[in-house]
C-alpha positions in Angstrom: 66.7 102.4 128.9 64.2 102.1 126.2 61.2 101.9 129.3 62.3 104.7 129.7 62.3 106.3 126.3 58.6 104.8 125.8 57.6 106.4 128.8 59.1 109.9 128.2 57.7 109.3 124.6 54.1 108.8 125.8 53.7 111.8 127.8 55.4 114.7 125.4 55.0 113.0 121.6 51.4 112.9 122.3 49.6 115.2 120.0 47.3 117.6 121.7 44.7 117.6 119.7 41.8 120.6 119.6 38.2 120.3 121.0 35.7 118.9 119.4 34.1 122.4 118.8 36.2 123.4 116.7 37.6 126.4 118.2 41.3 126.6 118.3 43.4 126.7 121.7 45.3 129.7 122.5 49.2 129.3 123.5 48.3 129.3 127.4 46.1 126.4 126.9 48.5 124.9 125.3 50.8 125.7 128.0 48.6 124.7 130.5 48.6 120.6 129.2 51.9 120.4 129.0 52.1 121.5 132.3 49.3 118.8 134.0 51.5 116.2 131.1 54.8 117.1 133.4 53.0 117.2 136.7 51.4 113.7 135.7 54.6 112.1 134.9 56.3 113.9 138.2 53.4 112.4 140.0 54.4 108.8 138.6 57.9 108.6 139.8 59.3 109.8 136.2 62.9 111.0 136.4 64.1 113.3 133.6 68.0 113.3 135.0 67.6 109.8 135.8 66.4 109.2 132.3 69.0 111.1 130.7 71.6 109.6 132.7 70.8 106.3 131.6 71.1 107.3 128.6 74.9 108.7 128.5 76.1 106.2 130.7 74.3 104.0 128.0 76.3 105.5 124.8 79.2 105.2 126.6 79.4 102.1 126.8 78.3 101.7 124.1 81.3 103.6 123.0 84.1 101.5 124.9 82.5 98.2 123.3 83.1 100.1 119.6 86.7 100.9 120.6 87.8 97.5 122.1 85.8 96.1 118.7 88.0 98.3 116.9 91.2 96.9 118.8 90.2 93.6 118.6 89.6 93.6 115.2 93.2 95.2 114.6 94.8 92.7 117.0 93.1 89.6 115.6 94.0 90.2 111.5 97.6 90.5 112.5 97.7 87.5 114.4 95.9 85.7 111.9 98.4 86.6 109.1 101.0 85.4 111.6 99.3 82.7 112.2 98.7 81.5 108.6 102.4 82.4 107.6 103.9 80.2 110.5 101.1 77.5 109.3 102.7 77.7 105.8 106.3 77.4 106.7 105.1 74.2 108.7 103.7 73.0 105.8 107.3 73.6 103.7 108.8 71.8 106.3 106.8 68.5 106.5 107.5 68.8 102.6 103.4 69.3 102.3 102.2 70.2 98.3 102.2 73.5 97.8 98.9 73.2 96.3 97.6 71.6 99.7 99.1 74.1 101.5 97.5 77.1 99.6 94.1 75.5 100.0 94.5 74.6 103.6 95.5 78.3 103.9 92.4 79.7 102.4 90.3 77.5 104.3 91.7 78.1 107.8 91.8 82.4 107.1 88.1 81.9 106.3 87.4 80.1 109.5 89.2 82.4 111.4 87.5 85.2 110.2 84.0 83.3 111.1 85.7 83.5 114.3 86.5 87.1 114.6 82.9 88.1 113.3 81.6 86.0 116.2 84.0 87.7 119.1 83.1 91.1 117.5 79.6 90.8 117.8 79.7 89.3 121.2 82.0 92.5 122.1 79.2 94.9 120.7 76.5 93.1 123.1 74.5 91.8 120.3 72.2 88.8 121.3 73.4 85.6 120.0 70.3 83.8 119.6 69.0 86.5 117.6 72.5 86.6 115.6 72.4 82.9 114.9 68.3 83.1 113.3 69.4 86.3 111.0 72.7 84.2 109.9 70.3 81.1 109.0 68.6 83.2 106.9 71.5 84.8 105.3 73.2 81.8 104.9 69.6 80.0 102.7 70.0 83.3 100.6 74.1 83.2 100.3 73.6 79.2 99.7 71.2 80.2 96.5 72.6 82.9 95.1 76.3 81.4 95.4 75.8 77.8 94.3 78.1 78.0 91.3 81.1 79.4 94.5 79.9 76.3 96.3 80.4 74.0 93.1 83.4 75.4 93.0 84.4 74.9 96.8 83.9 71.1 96.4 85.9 70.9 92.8 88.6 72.2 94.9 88.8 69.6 97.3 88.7 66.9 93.9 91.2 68.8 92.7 93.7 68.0 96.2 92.0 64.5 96.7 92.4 63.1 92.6 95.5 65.8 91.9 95.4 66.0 88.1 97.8 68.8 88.6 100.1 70.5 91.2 101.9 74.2 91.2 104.7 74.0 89.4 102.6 72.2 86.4 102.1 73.7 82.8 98.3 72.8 81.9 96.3 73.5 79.2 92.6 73.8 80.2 89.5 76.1 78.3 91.9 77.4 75.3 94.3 78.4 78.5 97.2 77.6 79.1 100.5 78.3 81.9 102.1 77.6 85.2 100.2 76.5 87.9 100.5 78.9 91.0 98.1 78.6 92.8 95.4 76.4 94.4 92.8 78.4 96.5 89.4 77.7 97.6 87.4 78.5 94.4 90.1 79.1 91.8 93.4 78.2 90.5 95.5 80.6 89.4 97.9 80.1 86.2 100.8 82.3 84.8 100.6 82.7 81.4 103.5 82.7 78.6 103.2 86.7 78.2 103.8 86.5 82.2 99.8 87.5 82.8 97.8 86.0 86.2 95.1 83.9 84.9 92.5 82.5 87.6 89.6 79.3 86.3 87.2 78.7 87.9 88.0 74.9 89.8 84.3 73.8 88.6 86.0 74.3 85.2 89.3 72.1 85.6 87.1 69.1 86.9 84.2 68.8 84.8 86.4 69.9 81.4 88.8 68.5 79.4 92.8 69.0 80.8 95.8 68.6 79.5 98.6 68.3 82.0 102.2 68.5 79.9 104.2 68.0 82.8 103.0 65.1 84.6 105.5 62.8 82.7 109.2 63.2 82.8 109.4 62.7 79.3 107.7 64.3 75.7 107.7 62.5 72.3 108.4 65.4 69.8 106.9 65.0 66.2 107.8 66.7 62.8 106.5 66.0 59.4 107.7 67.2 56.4 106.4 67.3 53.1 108.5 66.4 49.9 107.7 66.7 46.4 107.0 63.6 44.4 110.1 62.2 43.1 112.0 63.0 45.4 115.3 60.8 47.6 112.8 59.5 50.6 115.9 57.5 51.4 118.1 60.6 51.2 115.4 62.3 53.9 115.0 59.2 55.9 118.8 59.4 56.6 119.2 63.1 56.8 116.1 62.9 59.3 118.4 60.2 61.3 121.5 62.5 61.8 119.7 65.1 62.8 118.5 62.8 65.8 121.8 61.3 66.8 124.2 64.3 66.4 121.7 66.2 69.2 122.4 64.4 72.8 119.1 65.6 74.2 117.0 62.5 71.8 116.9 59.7 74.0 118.2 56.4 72.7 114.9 54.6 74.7 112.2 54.8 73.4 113.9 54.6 70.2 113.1 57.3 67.5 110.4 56.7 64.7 111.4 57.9 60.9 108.7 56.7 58.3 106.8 57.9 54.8 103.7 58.5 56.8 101.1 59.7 53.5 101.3 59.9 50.2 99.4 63.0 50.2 97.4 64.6 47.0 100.9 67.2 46.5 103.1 65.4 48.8 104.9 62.7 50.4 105.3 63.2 54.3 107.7 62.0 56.0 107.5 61.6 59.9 109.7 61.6 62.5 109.2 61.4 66.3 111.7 61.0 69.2 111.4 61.2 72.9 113.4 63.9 75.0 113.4 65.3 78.7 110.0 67.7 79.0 112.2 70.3 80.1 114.0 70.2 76.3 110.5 70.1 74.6 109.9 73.6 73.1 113.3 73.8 72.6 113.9 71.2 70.7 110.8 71.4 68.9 112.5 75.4 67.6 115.7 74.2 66.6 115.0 71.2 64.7 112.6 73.2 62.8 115.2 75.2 61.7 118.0 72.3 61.1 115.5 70.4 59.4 115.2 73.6 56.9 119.0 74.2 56.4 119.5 70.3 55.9 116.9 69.3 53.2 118.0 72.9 51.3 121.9 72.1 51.5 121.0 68.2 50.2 118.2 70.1 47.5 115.4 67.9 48.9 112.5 69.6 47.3 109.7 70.8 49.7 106.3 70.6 48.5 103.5 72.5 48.7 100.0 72.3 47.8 100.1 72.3 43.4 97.8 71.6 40.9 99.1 70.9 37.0 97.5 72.4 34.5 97.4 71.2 30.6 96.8 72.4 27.6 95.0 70.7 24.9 96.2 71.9 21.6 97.0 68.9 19.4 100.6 71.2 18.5 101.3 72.2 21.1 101.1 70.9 24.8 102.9 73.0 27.6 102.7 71.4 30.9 102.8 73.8 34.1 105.4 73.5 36.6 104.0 71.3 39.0 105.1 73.9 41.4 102.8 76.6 40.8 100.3 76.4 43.6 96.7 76.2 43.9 96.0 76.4 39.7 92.7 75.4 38.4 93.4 72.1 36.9 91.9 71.0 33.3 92.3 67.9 31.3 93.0 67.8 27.5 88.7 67.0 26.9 87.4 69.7 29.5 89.8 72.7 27.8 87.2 74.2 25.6 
């Protein structure tokens, strides 16, 4: 077909240009070439219906190849999403990880759309040789501009191989933190406490610091509490003790930790730690708060909060501020001018 075009081309897109004298040709001699330009190509065997035939039956097919591309294309994204969804139940089956699974998923729908790319082009008549040096190239400039994808693409497979998480986990990970719900091909995907979808980067969860709170069955909670000087520590010791045993949800093993951890500049702090299921974390961590509150004001075991006492230095008269007024610029009785 295009033999054709070329030699269509090369008798009428010639220009016809004047005489070297300068004088301009009238409309019959113009005419007139054209005429010896389509009794010279008549004379060589040219074909003007032939030529033109070619070239319909040409779009034609043309045509058909677009339209089966089109069907094909339709045909193959439906089976491939039944495909991958019969892949995945599978997977539940065989009692696979759902993070495995959701990476394996990824990794076989971008395969089979390699696939699908390949048939379509092949349908379209496209020369594979040629298809296969333009992809090279494409794939040197992809490879460059997408390195950090590519980084990526190999933390996810850490990620499966080393498992420093799995869906289902809460992790903490770049100042984020949630659910773990998913494990694709270049990022995971966490649900946040305000029920927002928040997607790292997988580069980011191997080469950073990550906290996985659910990787143990159990949680050691810790409170400290600050009392004033003076104060019963016994009498906060104990109260601290009943609080644990009258709540079922402390375990008994490891055993739970009461002692005057400081003496601080405006306190003394008393710590406490016990172990519980990881499910009764947060919760526990709420409602002690508060019972620890109600106790220590019912038994009047002072708080205490940051104070400074202040003197005054007259010889007849010496007033000592309450020890509870906070943050007051303290003086002794020699620097009071």
């Amino acid at each position: 077909m295009w033999s054709l075009f070329f030699k269509f081309s090369s008798f009428l897109f010639i220009p016809l240009i004047p005489n070297s004298g300068g004088a301009s040709s009238d409309s019959t001699g113009v005419v007139s070439q054209v005429e010896e330009k389509l009794l010279a190509a008549k004379n060589s065997g040219f074909n003007f219906k032939e030529m033109l035939g070619e070239w319909l039956t040409s779009i034609i097919n043309f045509g058909l190849r677009v339209v089966i591309a089109l069907v094909v294309f339709y045909l193959f994204r439906r089976a491939i999403k039944y495909l991958l969804s019969l892949f995945k139940r599978r997977l539940a089956k065989r009692n696979i990880d759902s993070g495995l699974a959701s990476f394996l998923s990824s990794v076989l729908h971008g395969l089979a759309f390699v696939v699908l790319i390949l048939l379509l082009i092949d349908i379209l008549g496209f020369k594979s040789v040629s298809f296969a040096a333009l992809m090279a190239a494409v794939g040197v400039a992809l490879g460059a501009a997408l390195s950090g994808q590519l980084q990526n693409l190999a933390a996810g497979v850490v990620i499966l191989a080393t498992r420093p998480f799995k869906v289902g986990d809460w992790i903490v990970a770049k100042g984020e933190e949630g659910t773990v719900t998913e494990i694709s091909i270049f990022y995971t995907t966490l649900l946040g406490v305000d029920n927002s979808s928040i997607h790292i980067p997988n580069a980011i969860l191997t080469s950073d610091k990550l906290k996985n709170t659910s990787s143990e069955t159990l949680r050691r909670c810790q409170w400290v509490v600050d009392i004033e000087y003076g104060a019963d520590v016994a009498l906060a010791k104990k109260t601290l003790n009943e609080l644990v045993e009258s709540d079922s949800r402390f375990k008994k093993d490891p055993a739970p930790l009461i002692v005057v951890r400081e003496l601080a500049d405006s306190s003394v702090k008393v710590m406490l730690r016990a172990w519980c299921a990881n499910n009764d974390f947060w919760t526990l961590i709420w409602e002690m708060n508060e019972k620890i509150y109600l106790e220590f004001q019912q038994k009047q075991i002072p708080f205490a909060f940051p104070s400074i006492t202040v003197y005054q230095g007259a010889s007849d008269c010496t007033t000592a501020v309450p020890s509870r007024t906070p943050l007051q610029e303290e003086h002794t009785p020699n620097e009071t001018k």
